[in-house]
N, C-alpha and C positions, 0 to 999 in steps of 0.2 A: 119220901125217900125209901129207896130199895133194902132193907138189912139181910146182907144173903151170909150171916153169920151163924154160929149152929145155936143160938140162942132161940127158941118160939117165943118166949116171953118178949123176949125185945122186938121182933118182929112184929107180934100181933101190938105192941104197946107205936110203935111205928106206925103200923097202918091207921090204929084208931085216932092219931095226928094227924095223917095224910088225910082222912076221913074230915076229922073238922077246920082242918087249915091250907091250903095249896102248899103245902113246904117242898115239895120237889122244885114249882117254879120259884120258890122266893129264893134258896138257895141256886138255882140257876143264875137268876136276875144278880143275885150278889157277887158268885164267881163272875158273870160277865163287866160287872161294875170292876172288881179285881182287873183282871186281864184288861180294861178298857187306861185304868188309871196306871198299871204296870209298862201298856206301852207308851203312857205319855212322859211317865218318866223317864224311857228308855229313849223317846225321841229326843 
């Protein structure tokens, strides 16, 4: 995940996650899981 906050500490503690975990796409896959189950509710 991106932290475009004026924080470096959090950023670099972010990247060193990104580093040992994919968390951009887990959180992707999760928003899309979201958004998949939002519209079967809406259907």
């Amino acid at each position: 995940m991106q932290y475009t906050g004026a924080n470096p500490a959090a950023r670099q503690k972010g990247n060193e996650v990104c580093g040992a975990m994919p968390m951009s796409l887990f959180v992707l896959m999760h928003f899309m899981l979201i958004i998949k189950y939002q519209f079967y509710i809406i259907l």
